[in-house]
Structures are given as structure tokens and as C-alpha cells.
N, C-alpha and C positions, 0 to 999 in steps of 0.2 A: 504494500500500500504506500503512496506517496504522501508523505507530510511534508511540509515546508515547516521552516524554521528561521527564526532571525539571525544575526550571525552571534549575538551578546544575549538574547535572548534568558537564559536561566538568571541573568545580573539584572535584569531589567525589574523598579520597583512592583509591579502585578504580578511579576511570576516569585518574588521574593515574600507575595503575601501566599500563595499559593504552590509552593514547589513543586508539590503533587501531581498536580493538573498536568506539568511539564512535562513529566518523569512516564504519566500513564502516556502523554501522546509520543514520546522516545521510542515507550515499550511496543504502540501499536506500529512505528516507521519499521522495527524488528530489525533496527542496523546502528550501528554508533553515529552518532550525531557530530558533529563537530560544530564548539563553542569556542567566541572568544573571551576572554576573564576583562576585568577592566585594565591590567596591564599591556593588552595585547596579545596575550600568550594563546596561541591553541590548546583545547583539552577539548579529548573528546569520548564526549559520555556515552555511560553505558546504562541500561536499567533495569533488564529483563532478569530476573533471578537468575536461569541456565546460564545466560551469557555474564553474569556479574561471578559465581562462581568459576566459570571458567577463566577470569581476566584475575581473579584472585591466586586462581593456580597454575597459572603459565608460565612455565618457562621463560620465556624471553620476555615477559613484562615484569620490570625489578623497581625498584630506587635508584640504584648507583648505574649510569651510564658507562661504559666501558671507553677502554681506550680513550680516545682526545679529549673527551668529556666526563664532568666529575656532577651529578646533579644538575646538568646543565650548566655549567660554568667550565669559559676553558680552562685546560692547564694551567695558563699564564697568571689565570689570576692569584693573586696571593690573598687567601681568606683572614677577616681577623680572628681573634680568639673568640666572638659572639656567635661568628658561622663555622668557626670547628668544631666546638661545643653542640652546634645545632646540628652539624653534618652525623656527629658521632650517635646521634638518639636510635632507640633500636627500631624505630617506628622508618629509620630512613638509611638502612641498610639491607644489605642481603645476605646468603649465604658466601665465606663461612663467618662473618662477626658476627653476623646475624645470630647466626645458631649457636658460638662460641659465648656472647653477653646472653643471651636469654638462657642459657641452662645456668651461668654463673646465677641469676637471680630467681629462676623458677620456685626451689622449692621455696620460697618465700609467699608464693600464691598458689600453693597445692590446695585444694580443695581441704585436705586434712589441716594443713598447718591456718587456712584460714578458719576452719572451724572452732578451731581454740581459742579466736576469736571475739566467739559471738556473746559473751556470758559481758565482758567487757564492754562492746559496742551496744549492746541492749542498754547497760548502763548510762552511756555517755545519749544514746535515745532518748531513755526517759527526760533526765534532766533537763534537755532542750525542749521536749514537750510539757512537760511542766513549768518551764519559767514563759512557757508561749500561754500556758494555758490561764497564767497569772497575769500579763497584759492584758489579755482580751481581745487586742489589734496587733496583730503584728505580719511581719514578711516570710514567704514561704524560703525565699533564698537565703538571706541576713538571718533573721533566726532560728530554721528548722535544716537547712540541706547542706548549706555551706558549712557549718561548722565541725558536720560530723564528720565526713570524706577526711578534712583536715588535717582532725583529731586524729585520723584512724592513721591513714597514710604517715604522719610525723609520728604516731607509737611504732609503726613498722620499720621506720627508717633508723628511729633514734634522738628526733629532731627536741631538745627538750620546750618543755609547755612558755617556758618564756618566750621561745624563738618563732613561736607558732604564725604570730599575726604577720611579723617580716615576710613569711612563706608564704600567706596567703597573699599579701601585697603583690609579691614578685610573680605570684601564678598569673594574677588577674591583668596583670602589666603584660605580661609574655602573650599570653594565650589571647588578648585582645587584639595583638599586633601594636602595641603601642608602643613599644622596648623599639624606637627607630634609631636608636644610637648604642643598643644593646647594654645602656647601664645596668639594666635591670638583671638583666645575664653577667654581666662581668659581679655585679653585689653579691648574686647569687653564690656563683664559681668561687669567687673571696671566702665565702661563709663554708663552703662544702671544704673548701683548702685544712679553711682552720679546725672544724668538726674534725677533721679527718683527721687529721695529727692530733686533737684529742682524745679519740679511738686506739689512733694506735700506740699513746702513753696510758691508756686505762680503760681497755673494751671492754663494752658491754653488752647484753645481750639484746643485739638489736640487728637489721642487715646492715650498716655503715661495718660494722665491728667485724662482720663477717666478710664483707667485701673488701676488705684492710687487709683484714688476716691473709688473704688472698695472694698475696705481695712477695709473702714469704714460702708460698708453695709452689709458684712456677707457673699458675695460671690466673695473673690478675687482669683488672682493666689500667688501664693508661689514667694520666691524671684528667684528659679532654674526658673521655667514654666514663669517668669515675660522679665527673660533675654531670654528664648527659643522664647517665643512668638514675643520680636522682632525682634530676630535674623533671624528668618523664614522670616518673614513679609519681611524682608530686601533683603536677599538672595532670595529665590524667587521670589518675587516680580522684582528683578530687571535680576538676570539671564535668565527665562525664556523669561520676553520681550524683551532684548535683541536678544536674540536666533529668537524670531519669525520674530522681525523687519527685523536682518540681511539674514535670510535663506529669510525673504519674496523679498527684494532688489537683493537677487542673484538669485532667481529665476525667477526676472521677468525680468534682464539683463542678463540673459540663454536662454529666452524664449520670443526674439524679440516681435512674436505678441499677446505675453498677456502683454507685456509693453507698446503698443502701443494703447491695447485697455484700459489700467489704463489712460496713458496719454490723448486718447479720451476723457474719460467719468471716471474724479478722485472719485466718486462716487461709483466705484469699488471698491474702498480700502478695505471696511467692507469683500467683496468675495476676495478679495487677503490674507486677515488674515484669513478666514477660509479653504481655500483651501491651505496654508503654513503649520497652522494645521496638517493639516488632512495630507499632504505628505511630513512633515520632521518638525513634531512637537517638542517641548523644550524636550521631556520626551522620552527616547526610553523603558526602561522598570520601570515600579512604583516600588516605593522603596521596596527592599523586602520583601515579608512577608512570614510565618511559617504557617504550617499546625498545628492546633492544636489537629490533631488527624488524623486515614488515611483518604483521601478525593479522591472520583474519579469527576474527570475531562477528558470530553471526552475516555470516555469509559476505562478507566483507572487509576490507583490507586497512587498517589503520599503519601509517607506515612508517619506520625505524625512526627512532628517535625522535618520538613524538610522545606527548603526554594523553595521558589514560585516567579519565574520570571515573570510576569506578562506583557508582550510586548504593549503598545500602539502603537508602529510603527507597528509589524504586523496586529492588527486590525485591522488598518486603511489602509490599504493595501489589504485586506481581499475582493477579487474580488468578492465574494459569496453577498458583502453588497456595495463595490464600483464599480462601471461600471469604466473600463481600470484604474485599483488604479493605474497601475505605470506611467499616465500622468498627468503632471504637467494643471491643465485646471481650472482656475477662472472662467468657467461659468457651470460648472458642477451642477446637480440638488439635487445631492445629496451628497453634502459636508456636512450636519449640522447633517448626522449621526456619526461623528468622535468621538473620545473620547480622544483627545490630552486632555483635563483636567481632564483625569478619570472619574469616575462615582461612585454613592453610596456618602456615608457617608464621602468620604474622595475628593469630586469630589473641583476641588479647590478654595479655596479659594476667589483669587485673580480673576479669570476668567472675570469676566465684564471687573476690572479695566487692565488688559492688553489686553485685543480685545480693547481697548477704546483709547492706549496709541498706539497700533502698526495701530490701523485704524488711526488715527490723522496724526501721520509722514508719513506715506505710502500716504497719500490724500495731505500732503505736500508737499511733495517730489512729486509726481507727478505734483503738480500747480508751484513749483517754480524752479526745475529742470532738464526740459522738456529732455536737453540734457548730462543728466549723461550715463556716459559708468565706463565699469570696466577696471581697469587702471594695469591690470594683464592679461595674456593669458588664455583663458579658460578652455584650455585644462591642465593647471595647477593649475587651482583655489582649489579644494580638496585638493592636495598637501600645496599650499600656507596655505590654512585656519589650515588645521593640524597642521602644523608647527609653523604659526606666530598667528595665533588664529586672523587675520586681514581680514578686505576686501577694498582693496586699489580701488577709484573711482575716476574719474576724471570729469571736466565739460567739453564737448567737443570743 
């Protein structure tokens, strides 16, 4: 079938109110689209579940460009220390560093070692739901989402409770793109320096201590990859469940009777995190990556050393694999075919540990307050969020 398409189209403000809509008419052209970003760059999206799976596991589409080309920059350039830092993240490599830092930090987010977890993060739940519950007015981001991720990720790492808020500063500066002069990264990289030579005169039982120890057995990180890896950790770790917690809060205060049946029976929560997921997960397209040579997808040839949009929202959208994708519906049977964490070699990381932190608050929050409303018009909430990046709630 023939679609037309604009050449910026996905950047354009109507399809930024509406991604979706874009994503389902990709799915129906049944061929990679090619977009321009506001830099000028080519990317060219993908969206159909089949084809987003197989652009996840090819071969020749990576991160790291080979030969003359490094991430698209040539040789010549001489990076600073904010983009070697940035180059080193494991979200922007391939095999073998790839596989070489992610097994260094795995068992760190085993299903088991996060479970030990939860006894802990239930705690640090409550209290946030409790001091929200004692306002009466408060924000879904600022008081209930942000501060757990935080919490959780700096107990993981090491990070102690005084240093916590400078962390949150420096996420929120990076991940916004606002670090244009890369202070925020150089503050950061400072701070991990000096942590770290802390660890290694007095380790403690934390992954900094473990990733030190590292140094002295023959398979450590470098001091770039030492600060990447926990700058990621950090950053996603906390952005994402954020993301989840609050889309999953507005969704079920959009959608009276799937809040009702959370409230029923809080035991839902695990199906309210994966059904948020799956229709308006943390990731709308995985970070992009380059064809390392021409690659056809979906009958079609995207060619060498080009960039590759890769859509997790329209997969998961992808009527062909979800029955009515565009309803919001926690008792759906087949929500756990989503790929909101990707898939392959790069599927993430972190995944136990935030299904674990967003089911905890969401079974919270539904035992302890039964009568939260949104304390904004609904018919203005997208606008609100857009703007204020808030979600203002009230107890009724």
C-alpha cells in the first residue's frame, strides 16, 4: 500500500501530540520510512513488531560504525572527555565490550539479587505514600516516582543519602539534553573519581566496591567505561521508572474502571506495569543505531551506514500481535509479548529491578490511597505534562 509521508514529519508538533497515529500509518506502508530529525540527520523508522524484532537482532545493524567511522564521527575528530564518557555507555556499544561490561555488572540485576530487594523498596514506598497522603495535593513525579528509582539505584550503587539530590540534578540535566557544554558530565565523572578511591581505601558492600575490586583481578572497566557505567545505571535506572510509575497513575485515573478494579484487587499492580508497558512505555524509539552495510528490512533496503529508528511504541501497538493495541486494558492476555525493554543483546538491563519498583508503588498507592483523583482537567493533562513535565493529584 502506498503512504506518503513528510520528510520531518514524526518532529512535527501534531504528530508529537499523537505518535501513534504515525507509527500505525508506518506499520500499514509495511516498509521503513525515512525521517528527517530537526538536525538534518536521516533515520529511518521502523514499527511493525516482526520487522522491529528483526532490526533488534541483526547482524549488521550495531552502534559502533566500523572502520573510518566511530558513531558517526570521523576518525579525525578528537572527542572531549563528555563524549568518551558518552561513547563508553553500554547502551552505545556492541559486541565484544558490549558483552564484556554487561556481564561485569549483571549479576547486580538478577532477578534473584533484585528480589532481596523488595522488603527494602516496599519501605522506602510507603513513606512516600504516606507523606503524599498527609499533603493532600501533591505531584505524581516530585513526590511519589522520582524519588524512589533514586533511592533504589544510589542503594545499588553505593551513592550515600547525602549525595543523592546532586544525582538527581545531574540525571535530569543529562537526560534533558541540556548538559551542552557537558558540565554536568564532567561534575558527575569528578564525583564517581572521588567515590571510587573511596571504595577502594574502604569497600563496601555495594556495586562501586565490587566494580573497584575489579582492578585487581584482571578484568576491570577503564576509568571512561567506570564513570559511563554508572552514569547509565543512574539515569536509566531512574528515568525510565519514573516514566512507567507516572504514565501507569495516569492511566488508571483516565480509565475509571481499570482503577477500580487495581483498587479491588491491588494484586493487579504486576498487570498494570505491564500493560503501561506495552501502551506508552519509557522508550518510544531505541537509541539509534547504523547499518553496517545495506540491510533489507521488510522487503526493503535501508543502506550502509545509515541510521535505524527502531520504534518500541509501534510494536507494541502492532495489532497483527496485540488484540485492540490502542486500548488501555490491564486484563489483557497478551500483554507479556511487549518489548518496552527491547530485546536481544541489549534487552535491559535494569528490567526486573523496575517492574519491581513500579509494581511496589502502584500496589501502594492503591492500598493506601483509595481516593486519589487528578487534581488537573483531563482534557488538559497532555498539554499540562508537556509543559510542566508534572502530574498534579489530589486526595479527595
Amino acid at each position: 500500500m502506498t503512504v506518503d509521508f513528510r520528510p520531518s514529519e514524526l518532529w512535527e508538533p501534531d504528530t508529537r501530540r499523537d505518535p501513534h497515529a504515525f507509527y500505525a500509518r508506518v506499520r500499514v506502508a509495511g516498509r521503513p520510512v525515512p525521517q528527517f530529525d530537526p538536525a538534518g540527520n536521516r533515520l529511518w523508522i521502523v514499527a511493525r513488531y516482526a520487522d522491529v524484532l528483526h532490526g533488534l537482532q541483526h547482524p549488521a545493524i550495531g552502534h559502533e560504525l566500523p572502520g573510518h567511522q566511530v558513531a558517526g564521527l570521523p576518525v579525525a575528530h578528537q572527542p572531549s572527555e563528555a563524549e568518551r564518557i558518552a561513547a563508553r555507555q553500554l547502551i552505545q556499544l556492541d559486541p565484544p565490550d558490549h558483552t564484556r561490561l554487561r556481564r561485569l555488572v549483571s549479576t547486580a540485576f538478577t532477578a534473584r539479587t533484585v528480589a532481596r530487594l523488595e522488603t527494602w523498596i516496599a519501605g522506602v514506598a510507603a513513606d512516600l505514600v504516606a507523606r503524599a497522603c498527609r499533603l493532600g495535593r501533591f505531584d505524581a513525579v516530585a513526590d511519589l516516582a522520582d524519588p524512589l528509582p533514586v533511592n533504589v539505584i544510589a542503594q545499588l550503587v553505593g551513592v550515600p543519602e547525602e549525595d543523592r539530590a546532586r544525582f538527581r540534578a545531574w540525571s535530569a540535566t543529562i537526560v534533558s539534553a541540556a548538559d551542552h557544554d557537558g558540565s554536568a558530565t564532567l561534575a558527575f565523572a569528578a564525583y564517581i573519581d572521588e567515590l571510587a578511591a573511596r571504595r577502594r581505601a574502604d569497600p563496601q558492600d555495594d556495586l562501586l566496591s565490587e566494580l573497584v575490586a575489579l582492578e585487581t583481578q584482571g578484568d576491570s572497566l577503564d576509568r571512561d567505561e567506570l564513570v559511563a557505567m554508572v552514569q547509565l545505571l543512574l539515569i536509566a535506572g531512574q528515568e525510565t521508572t519514573v516514566d512507567v510509575i507516572v504514565n501507569g497513575i495516569r492511566l488508571l485515573l483516565t480509565h475509571p474502571e481499570q482503577w477500580h478494579d487495581l483498587l479491588a484487587d491491588p494484586s493487579l499492580a504486576s498487570a498494570v506495569v505491564e500493560e503501561t508497558l506495552r501502551f506508552r512505555g519509557p522508550v518510544e524509539i531505541v537509541p539509534p543505531r547504523y547499518t553496517f552495510r545495506d540491510v533489507d528490512i521488510a522487503g526493503d533496503t535501508i543502506p550502509a551506514f545509515e541510521r535505524v529508528g527502531l520504534s518500541l511504541w509501534g510494536a507494541n501497538r502492532d495489532p497483527s500481535v496485540f488484540s485492540h493495541p490502542d486500548t488501555f486494558d490491564i486484563h489483557r492476555t497478551d500483554v507479556r509479548r511487549h518489548i518496552a525493554f527491547g530485546h536481544g543483546i541489549h534487552f535491559c538491563l535494569g528490567a526486573a529491578l523496575g517492574r519491581l519498583e513500579a509494581r511496589i508503588m502502584l500496589d501502594c498507592i492503591a492500598r493506601e490511597l483509595r481516593d486519589l483523583r487528578l487534581a488537573v482537567d483531563p482534557a488538559e493533562l497532555d498539554a499540562f505534562r508537556l509543559h510542566h513535565g508534572a502530574l498534579p493529584l489530589r486526595i479527595a
